[in-house]
mmCIF file of the N, C-alpha and C atoms, coordinates in Angstrom:
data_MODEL
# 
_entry.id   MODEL 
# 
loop_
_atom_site.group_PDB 
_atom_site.id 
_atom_site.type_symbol 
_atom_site.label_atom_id 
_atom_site.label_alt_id 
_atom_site.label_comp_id 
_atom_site.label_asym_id 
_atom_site.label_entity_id 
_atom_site.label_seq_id 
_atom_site.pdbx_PDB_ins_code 
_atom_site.Cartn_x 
_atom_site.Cartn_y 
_atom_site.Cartn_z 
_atom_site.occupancy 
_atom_site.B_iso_or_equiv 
_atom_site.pdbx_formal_charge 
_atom_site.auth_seq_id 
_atom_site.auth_comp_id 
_atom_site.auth_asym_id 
_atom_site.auth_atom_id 
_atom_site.pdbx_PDB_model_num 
ATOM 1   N N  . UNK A 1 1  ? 95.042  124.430 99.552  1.00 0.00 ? 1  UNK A N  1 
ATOM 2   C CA . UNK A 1 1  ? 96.148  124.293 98.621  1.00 0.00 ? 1  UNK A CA 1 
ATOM 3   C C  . UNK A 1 1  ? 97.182  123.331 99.210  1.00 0.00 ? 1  UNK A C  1 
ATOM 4   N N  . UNK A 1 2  ? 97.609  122.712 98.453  1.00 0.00 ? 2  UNK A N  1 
ATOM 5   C CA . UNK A 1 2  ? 98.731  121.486 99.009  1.00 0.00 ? 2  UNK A CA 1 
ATOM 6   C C  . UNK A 1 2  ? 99.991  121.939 99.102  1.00 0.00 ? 2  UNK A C  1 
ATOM 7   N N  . UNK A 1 3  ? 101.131 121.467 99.769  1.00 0.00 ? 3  UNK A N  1 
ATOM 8   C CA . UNK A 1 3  ? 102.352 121.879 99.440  1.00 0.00 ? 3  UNK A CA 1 
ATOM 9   C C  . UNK A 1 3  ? 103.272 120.808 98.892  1.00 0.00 ? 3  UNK A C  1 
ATOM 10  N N  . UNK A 1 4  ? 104.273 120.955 97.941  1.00 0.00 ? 4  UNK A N  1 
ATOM 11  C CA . UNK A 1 4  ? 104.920 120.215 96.863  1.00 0.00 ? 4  UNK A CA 1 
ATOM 12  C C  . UNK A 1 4  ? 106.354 120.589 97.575  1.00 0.00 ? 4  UNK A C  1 
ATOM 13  N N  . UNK A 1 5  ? 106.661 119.489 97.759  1.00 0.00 ? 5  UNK A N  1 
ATOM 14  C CA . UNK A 1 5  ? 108.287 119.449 97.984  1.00 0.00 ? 5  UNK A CA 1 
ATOM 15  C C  . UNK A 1 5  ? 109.311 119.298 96.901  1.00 0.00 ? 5  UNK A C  1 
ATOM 16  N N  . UNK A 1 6  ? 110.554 120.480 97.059  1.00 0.00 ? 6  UNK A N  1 
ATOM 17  C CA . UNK A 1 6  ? 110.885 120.048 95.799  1.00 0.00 ? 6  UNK A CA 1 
ATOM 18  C C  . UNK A 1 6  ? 112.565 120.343 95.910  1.00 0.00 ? 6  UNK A C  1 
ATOM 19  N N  . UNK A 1 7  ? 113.063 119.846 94.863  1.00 0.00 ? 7  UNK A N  1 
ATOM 20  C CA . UNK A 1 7  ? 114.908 119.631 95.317  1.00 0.00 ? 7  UNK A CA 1 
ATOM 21  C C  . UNK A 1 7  ? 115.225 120.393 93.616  1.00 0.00 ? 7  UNK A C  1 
ATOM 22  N N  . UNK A 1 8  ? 116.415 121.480 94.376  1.00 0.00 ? 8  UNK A N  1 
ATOM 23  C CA . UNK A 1 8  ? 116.790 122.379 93.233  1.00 0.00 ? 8  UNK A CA 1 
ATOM 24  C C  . UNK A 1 8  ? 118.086 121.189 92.629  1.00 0.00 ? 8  UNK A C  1 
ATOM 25  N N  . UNK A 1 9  ? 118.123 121.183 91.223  1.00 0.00 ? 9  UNK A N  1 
ATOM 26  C CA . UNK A 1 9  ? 119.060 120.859 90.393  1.00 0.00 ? 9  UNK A CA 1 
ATOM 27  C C  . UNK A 1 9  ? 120.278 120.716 90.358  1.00 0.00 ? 9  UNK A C  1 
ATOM 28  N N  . UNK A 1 10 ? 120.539 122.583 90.369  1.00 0.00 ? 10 UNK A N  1 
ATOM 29  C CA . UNK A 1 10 ? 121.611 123.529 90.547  1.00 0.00 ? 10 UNK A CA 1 
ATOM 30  C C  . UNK A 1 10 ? 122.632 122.872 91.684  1.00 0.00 ? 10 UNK A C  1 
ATOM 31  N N  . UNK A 1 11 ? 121.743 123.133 92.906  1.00 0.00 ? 11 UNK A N  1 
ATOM 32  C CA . UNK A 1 11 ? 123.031 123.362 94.512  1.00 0.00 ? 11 UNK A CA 1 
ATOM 33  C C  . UNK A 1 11 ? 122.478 122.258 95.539  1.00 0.00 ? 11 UNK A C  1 
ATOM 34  N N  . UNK A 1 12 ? 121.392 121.772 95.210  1.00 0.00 ? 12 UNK A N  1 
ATOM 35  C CA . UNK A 1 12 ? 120.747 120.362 95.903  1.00 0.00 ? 12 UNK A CA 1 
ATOM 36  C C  . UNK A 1 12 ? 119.871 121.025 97.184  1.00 0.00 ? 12 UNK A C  1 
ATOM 37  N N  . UNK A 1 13 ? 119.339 122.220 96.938  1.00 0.00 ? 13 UNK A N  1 
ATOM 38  C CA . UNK A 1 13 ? 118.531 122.677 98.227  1.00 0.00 ? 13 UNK A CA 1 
ATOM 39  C C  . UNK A 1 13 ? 117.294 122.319 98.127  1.00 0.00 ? 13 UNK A C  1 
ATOM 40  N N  . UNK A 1 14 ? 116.666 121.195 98.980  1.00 0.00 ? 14 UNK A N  1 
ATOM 41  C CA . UNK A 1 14 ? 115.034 121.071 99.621  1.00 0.00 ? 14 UNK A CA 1 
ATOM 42  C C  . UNK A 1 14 ? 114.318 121.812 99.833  1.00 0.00 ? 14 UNK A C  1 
ATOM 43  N N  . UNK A 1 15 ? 113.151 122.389 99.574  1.00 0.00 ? 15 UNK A N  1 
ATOM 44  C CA . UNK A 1 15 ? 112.323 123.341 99.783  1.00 0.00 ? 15 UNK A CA 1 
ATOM 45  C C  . UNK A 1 15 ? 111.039 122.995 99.646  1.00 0.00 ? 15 UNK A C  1 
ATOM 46  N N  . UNK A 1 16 ? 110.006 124.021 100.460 1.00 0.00 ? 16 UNK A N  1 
ATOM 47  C CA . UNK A 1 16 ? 108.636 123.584 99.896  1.00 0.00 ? 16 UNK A CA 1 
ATOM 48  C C  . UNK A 1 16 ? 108.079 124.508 99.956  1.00 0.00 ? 16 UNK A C  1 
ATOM 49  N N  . UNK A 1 17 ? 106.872 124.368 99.006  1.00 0.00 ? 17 UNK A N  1 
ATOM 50  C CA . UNK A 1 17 ? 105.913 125.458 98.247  1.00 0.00 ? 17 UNK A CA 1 
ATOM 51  C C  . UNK A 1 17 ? 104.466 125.490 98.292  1.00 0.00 ? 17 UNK A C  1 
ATOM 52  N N  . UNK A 1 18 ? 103.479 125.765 98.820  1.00 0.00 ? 18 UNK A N  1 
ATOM 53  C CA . UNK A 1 18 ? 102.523 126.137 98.979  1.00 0.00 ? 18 UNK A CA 1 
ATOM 54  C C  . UNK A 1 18 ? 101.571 126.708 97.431  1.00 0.00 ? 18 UNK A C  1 
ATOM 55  N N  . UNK A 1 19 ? 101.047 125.976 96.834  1.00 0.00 ? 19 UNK A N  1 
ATOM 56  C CA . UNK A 1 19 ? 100.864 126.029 95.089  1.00 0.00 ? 19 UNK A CA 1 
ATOM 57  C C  . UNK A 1 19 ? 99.505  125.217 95.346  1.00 0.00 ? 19 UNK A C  1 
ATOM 58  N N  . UNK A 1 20 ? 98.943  126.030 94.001  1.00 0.00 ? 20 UNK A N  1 
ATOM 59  C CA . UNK A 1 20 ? 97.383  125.185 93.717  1.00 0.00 ? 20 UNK A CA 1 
ATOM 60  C C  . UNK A 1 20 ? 98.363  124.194 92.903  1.00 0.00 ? 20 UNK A C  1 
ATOM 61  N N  . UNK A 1 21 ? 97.115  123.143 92.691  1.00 0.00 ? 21 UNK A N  1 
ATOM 62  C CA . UNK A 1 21 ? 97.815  121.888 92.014  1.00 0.00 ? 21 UNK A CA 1 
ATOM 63  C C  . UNK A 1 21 ? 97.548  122.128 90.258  1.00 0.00 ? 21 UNK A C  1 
ATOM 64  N N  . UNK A 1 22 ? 96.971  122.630 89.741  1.00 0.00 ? 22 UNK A N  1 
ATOM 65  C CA . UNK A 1 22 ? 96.764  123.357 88.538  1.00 0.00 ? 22 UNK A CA 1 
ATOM 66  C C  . UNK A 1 22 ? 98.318  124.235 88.289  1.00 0.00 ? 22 UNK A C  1 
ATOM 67  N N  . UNK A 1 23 ? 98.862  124.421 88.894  1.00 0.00 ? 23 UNK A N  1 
ATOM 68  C CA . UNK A 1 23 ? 100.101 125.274 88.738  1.00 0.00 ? 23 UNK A CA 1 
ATOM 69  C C  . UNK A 1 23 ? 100.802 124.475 87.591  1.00 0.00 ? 23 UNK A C  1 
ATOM 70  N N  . UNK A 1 24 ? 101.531 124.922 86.850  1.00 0.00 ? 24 UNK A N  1 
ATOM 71  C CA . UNK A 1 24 ? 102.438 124.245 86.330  1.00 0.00 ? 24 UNK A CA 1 
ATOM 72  C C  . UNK A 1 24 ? 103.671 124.836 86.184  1.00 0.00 ? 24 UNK A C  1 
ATOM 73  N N  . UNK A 1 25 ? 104.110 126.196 86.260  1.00 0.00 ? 25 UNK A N  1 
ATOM 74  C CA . UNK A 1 25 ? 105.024 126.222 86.624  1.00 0.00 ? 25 UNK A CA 1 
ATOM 75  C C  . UNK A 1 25 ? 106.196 126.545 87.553  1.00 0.00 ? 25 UNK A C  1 
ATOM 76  N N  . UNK A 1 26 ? 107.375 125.910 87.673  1.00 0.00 ? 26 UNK A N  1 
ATOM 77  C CA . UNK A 1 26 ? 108.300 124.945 88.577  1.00 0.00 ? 26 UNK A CA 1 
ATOM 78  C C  . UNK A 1 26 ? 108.846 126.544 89.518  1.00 0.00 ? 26 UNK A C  1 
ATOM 79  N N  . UNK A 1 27 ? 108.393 126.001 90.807  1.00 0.00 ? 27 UNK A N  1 
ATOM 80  C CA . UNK A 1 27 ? 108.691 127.755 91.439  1.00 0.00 ? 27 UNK A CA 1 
ATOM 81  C C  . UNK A 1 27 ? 110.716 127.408 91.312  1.00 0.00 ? 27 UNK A C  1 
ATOM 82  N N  . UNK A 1 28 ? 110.947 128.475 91.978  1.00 0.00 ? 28 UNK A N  1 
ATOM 83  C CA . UNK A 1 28 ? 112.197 129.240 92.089  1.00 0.00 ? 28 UNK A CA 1 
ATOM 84  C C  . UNK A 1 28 ? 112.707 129.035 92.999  1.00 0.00 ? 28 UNK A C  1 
ATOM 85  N N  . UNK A 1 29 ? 114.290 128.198 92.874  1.00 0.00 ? 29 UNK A N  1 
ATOM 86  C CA . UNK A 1 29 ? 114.815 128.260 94.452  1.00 0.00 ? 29 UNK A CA 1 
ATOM 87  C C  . UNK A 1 29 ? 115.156 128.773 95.276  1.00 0.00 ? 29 UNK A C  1 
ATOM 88  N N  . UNK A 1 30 ? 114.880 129.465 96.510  1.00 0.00 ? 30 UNK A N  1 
ATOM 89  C CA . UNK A 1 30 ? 114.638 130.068 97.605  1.00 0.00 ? 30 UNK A CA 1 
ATOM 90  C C  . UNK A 1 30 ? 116.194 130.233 97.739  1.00 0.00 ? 30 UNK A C  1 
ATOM 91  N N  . UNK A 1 31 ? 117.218 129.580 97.415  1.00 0.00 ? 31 UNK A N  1 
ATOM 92  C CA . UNK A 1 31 ? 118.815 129.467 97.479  1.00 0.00 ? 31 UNK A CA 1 
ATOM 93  C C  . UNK A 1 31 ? 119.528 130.297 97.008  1.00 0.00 ? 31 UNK A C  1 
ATOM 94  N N  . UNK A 1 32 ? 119.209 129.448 95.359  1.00 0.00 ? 32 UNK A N  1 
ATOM 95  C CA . UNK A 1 32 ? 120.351 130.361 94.150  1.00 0.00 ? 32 UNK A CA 1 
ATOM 96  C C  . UNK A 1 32 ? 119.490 130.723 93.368  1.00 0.00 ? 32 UNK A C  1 
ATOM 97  N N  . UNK A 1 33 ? 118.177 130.447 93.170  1.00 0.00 ? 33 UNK A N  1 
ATOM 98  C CA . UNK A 1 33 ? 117.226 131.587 92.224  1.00 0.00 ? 33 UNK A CA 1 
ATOM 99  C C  . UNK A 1 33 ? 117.012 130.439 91.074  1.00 0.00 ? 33 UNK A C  1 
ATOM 100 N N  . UNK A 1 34 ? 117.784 129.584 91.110  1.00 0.00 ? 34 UNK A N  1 
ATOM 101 C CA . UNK A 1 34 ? 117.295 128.508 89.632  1.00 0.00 ? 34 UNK A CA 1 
ATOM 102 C C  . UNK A 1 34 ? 115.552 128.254 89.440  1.00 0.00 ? 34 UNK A C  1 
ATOM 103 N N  . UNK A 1 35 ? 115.824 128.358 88.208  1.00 0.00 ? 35 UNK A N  1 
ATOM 104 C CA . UNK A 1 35 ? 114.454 127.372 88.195  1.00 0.00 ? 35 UNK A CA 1 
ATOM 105 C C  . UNK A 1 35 ? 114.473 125.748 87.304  1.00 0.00 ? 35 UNK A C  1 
ATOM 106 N N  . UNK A 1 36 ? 115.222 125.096 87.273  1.00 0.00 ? 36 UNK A N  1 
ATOM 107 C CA . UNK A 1 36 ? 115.559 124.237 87.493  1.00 0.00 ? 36 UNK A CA 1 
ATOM 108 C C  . UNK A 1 36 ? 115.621 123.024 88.827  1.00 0.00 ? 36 UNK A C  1 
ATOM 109 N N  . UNK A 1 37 ? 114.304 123.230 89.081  1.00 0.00 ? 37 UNK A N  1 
ATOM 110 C CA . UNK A 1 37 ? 113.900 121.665 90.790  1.00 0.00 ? 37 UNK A CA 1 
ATOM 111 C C  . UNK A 1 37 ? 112.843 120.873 89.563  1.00 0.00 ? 37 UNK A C  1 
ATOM 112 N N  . UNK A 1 38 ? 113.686 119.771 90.814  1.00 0.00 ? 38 UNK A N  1 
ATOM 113 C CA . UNK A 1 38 ? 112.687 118.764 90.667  1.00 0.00 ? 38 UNK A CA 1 
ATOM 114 C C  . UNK A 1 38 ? 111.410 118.265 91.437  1.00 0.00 ? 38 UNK A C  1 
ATOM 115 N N  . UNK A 1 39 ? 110.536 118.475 90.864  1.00 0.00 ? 39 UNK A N  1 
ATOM 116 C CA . UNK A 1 39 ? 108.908 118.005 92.527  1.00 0.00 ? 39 UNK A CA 1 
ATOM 117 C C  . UNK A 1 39 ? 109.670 116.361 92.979  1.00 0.00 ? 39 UNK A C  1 
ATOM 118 N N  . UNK A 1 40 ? 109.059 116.285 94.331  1.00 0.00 ? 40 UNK A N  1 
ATOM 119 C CA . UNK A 1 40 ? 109.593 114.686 94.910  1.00 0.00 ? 40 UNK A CA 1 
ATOM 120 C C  . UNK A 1 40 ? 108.362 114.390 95.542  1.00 0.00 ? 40 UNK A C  1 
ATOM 121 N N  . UNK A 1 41 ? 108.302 113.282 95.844  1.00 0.00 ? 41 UNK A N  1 
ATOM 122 C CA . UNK A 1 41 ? 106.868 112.701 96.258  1.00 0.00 ? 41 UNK A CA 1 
ATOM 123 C C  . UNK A 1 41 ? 107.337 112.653 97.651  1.00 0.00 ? 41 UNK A C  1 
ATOM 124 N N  . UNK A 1 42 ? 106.062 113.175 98.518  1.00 0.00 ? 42 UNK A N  1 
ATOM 125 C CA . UNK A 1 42 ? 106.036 113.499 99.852  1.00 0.00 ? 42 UNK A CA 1 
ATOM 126 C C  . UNK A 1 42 ? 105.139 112.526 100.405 1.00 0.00 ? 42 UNK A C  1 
ATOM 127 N N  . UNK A 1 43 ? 105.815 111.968 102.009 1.00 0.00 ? 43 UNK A N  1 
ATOM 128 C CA . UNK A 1 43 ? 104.448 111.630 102.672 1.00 0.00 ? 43 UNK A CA 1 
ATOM 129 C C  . UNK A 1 43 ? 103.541 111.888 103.014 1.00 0.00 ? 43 UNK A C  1 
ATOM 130 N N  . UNK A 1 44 ? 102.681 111.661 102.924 1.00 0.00 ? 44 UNK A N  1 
ATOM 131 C CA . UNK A 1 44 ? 100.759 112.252 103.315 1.00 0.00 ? 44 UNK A CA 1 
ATOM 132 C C  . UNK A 1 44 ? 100.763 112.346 104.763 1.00 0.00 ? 44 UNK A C  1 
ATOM 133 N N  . UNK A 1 45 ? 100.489 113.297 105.268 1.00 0.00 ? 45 UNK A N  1 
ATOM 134 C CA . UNK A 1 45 ? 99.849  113.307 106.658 1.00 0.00 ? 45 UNK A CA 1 
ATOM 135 C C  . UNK A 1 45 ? 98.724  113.683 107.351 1.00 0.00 ? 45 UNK A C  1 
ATOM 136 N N  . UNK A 1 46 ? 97.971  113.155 108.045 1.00 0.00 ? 46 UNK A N  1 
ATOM 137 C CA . UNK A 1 46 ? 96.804  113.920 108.561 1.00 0.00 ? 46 UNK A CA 1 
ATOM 138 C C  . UNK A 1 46 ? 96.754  113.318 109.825 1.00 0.00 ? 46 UNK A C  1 
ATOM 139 N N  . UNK A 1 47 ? 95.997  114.667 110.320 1.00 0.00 ? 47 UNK A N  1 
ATOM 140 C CA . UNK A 1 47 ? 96.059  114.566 111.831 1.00 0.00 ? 47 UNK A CA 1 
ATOM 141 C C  . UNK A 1 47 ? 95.066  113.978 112.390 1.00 0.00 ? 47 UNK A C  1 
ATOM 142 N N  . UNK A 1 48 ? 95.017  113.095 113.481 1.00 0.00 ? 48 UNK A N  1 
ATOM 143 C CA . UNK A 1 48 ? 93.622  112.216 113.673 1.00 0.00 ? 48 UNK A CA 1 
ATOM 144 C C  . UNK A 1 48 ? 93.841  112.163 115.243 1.00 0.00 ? 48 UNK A C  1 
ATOM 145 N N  . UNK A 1 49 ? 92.878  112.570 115.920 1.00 0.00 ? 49 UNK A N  1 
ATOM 146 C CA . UNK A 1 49 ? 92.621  112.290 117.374 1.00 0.00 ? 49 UNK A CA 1 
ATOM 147 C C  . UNK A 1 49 ? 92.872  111.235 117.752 1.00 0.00 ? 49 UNK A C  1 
ATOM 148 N N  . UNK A 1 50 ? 93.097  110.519 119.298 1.00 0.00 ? 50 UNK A N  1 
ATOM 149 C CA . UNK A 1 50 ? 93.614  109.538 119.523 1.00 0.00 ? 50 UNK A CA 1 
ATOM 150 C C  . UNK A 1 50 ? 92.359  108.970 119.862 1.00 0.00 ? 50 UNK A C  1 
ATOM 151 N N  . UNK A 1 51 ? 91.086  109.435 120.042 1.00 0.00 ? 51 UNK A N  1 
ATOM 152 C CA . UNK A 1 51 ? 89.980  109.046 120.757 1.00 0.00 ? 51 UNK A CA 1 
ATOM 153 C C  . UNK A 1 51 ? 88.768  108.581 119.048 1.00 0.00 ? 51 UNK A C  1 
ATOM 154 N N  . UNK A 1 52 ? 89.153  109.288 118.148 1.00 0.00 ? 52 UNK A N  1 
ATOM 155 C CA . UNK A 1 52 ? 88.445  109.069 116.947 1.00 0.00 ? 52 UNK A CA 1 
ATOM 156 C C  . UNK A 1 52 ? 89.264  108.182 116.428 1.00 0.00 ? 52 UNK A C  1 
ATOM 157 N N  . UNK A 1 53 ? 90.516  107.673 116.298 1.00 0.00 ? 53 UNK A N  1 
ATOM 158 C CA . UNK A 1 53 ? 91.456  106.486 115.914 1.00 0.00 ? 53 UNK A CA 1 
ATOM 159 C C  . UNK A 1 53 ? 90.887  105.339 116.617 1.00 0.00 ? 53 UNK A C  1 
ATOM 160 N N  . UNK A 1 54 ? 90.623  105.610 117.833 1.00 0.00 ? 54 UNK A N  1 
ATOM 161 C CA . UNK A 1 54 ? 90.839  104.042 118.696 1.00 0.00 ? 54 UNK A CA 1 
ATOM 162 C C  . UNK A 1 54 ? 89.277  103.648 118.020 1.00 0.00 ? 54 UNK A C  1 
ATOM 163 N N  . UNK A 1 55 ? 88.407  104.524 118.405 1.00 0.00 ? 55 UNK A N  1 
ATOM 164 C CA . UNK A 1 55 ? 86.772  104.533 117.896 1.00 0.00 ? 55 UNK A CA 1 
ATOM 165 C C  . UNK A 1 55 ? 87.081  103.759 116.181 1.00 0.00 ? 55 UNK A C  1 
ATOM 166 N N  . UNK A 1 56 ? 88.030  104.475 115.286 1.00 0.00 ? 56 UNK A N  1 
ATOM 167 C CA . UNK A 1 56 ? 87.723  103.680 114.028 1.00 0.00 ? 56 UNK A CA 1 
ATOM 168 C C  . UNK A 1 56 ? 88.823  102.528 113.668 1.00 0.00 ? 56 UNK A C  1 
ATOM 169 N N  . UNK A 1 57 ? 89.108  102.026 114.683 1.00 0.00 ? 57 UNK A N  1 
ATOM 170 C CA . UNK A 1 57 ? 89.872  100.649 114.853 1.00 0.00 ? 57 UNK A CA 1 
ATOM 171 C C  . UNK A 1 57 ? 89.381  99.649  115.487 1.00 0.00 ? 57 UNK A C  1 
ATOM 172 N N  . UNK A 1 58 ? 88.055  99.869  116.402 1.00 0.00 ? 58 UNK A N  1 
ATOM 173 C CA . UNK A 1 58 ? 87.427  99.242  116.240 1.00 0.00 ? 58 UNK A CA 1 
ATOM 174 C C  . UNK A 1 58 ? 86.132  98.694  115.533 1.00 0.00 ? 58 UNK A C  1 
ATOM 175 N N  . UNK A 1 59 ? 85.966  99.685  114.460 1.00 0.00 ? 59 UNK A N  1 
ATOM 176 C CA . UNK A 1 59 ? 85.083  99.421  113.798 1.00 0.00 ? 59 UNK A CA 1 
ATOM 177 C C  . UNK A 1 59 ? 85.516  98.212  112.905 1.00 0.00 ? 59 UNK A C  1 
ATOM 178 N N  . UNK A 1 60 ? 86.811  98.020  112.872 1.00 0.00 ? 60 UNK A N  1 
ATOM 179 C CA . UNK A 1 60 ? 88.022  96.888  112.097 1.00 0.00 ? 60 UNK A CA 1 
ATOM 180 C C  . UNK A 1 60 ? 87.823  95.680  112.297 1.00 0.00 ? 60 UNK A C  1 
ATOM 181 N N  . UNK A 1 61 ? 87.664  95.959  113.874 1.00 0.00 ? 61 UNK A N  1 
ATOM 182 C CA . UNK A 1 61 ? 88.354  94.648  114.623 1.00 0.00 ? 61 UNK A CA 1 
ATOM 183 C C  . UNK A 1 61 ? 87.780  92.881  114.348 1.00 0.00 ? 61 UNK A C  1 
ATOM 184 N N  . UNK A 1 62 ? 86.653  93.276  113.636 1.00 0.00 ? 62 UNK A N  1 
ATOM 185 C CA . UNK A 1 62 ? 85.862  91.739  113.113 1.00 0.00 ? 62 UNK A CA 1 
ATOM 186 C C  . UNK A 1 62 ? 85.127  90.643  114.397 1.00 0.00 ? 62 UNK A C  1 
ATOM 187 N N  . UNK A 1 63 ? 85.026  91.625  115.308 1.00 0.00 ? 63 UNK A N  1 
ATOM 188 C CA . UNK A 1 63 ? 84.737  90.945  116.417 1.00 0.00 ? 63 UNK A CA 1 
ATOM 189 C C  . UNK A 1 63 ? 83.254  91.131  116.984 1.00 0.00 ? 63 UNK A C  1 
# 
């Protein structure tokens, strides 16, 4: 399940939520209880070994 970052309306509190992506509706702020947030687009992260990185940078390298 992904987590959706999201900014309440109401009082401007950041939060994040742990939700299937089928969800549709807008959780509850952890703050003041609104349900009134907005979702915000988050950066992607994934974790990658430093030894499987270097390995698929050189698969790049054109050399």
């Amino acid at each position: 399940m992904p987590i959706f970052e999201y900014t309440c309306l109401k009082c401007a509190h950041r939060f994040e939520k742990l939700q299937k992506s089928s969800t549709v509706a807008s959780p509850e702020c952890p703050e003041c209880g609104s349900l009134d947030v907005r979702k915000e687009l988050s950066a992607f992260s994934s974790a990658v070994s430093s030894s499987s990185a270097a390995g698929a940078a050189g698969c790049f390298s054109g050399g």
